[in-house]
N, C-alpha and C positions, 0 to 999 in steps of 0.2 A: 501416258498412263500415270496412273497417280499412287505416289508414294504415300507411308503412312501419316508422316507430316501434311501434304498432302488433305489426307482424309479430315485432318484435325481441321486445317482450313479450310475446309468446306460445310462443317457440321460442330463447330467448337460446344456445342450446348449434346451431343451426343457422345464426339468419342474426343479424347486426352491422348496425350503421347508420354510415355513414363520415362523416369532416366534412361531410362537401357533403350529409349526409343524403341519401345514395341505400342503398341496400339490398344488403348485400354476404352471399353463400352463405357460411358458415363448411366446409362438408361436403358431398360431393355425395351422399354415402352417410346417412340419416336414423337417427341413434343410437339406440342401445338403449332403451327404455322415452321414444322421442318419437314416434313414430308419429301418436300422438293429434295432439297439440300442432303440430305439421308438414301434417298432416292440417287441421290447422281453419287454418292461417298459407295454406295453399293456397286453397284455400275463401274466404277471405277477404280475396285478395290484389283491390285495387283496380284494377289495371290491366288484371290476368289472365295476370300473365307468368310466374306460376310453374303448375310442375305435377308430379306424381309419378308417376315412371315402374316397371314392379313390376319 
């Protein structure tokens, strides 16, 4: 499972990780050629609190 660090490395053009390491949206719109990458950071969000809406 994937941590929020994690998330960062798999979509660094979507989500940030803040000091306190919490997990911050860069974009609520999923950029050009991330699909995938946004796609599998959902998927493997450990908490279950993201998700992608079409």
């Amino acid at each position: 499972m994937h941590r929020d660090r994690d998330l960062r490395a798999i979509a660094p053009t979507v989500f940030e990780v803040d000091d306190d390491g919490g997990l911050v949206l860069l974009s609520q719109l999923v950029p050009d050629g991330a699909a995938t990458e946004v796609a599998e950071a959902v998927e493997g969000c450990p908490s279950l609190a993201l998700r992608l809406e079409p």
